[in-house]
C-alpha positions in Angstrom: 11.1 -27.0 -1.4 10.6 -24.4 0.8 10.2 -20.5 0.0 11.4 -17.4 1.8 8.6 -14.0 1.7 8.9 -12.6 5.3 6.1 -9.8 4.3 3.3 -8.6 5.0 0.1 -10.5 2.8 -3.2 -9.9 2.4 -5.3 -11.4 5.2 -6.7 -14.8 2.7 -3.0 -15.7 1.8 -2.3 -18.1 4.0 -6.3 -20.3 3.4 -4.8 -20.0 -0.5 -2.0 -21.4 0.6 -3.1 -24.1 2.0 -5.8 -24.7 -0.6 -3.0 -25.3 -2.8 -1.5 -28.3 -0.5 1.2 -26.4 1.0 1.5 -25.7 4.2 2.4 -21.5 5.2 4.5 -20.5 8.4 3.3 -17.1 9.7 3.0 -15.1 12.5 1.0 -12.0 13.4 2.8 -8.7 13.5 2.4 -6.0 16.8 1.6 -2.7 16.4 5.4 -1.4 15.6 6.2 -4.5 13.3 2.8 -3.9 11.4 3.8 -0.5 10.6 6.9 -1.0 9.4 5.6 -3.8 7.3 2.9 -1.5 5.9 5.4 0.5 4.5 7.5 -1.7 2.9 4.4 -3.2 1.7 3.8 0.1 0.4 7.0 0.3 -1.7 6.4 -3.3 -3.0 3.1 -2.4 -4.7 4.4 1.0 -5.8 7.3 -1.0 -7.6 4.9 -3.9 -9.0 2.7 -1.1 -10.6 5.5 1.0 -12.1 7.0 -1.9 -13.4 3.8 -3.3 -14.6 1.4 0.1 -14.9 -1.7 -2.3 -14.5 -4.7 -0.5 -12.8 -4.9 -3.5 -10.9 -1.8 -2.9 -9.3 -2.5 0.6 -8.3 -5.6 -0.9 -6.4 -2.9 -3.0 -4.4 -1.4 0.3 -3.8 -4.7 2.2 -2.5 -5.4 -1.2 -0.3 -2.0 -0.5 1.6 -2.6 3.3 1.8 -6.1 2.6 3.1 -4.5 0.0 5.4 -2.0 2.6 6.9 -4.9 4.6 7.3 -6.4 2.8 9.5 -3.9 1.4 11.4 -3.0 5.6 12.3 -6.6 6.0 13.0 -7.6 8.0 10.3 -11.1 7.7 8.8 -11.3 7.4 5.2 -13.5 10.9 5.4 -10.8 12.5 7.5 -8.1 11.0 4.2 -10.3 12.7 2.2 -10.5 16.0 3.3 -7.1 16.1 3.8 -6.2 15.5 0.0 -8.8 18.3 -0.9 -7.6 20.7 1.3 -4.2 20.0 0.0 -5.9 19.6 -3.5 -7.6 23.5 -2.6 -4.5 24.9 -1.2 -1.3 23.4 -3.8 -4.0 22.3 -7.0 -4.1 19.0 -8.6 -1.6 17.2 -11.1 -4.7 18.1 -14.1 -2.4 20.2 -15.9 0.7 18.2 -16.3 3.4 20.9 -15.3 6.3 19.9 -14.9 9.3 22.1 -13.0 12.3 22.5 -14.4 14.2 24.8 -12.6 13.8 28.0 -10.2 15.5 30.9 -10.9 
């Protein structure tokens, strides 16, 4: 019986698939589809490790952010210094405040 996905999968999916004696339609995205899938991609794993709050599912979540990334042409150096500058500029989450209210 036949499943519905339509998203975005990791690029050995579809050789799993198969592996497993089924047979997986796909197609490959263009530029705009790929980034629109990236993101809801992005949401899926960000759901799957809040539900879940496995480590492993926050690597799923750093896969997709390192495949935005790339796909805006952003070097994983040029990521970097962008969080520590914002790290420099607004601080960290080390010290677990928490806002309540302005006043």
């Amino acid at each position: 019986m036949p499943r519905e996905y339509d998203k975005l999968v990791r690029d050995d999916i579809p050789e799993i698939i198969e592996r497993d004696g089924e047979t997986p339609v796909v197609h490959t995205a263009d530029d705009n589809e790929y980034g629109r899938r990236l993101l809801e991609k992005l949401d899926e794993e960000v759901t799957e490790f809040r539900e879940s709050e496995e480590i492993e599912e926050l690597a799923d979540v750093l896969e997709v952010v390192h495949a935005i990334r790339a796909h805006e042409g952003v070097s994983r150096e040029r990521l970097e210094d962008l969080r520590s500058e914002k790290a420099q500029e607004r601080g960290r989450f080390e010290e677990r405040i928490v806002l309540e209210r302005v006043e």
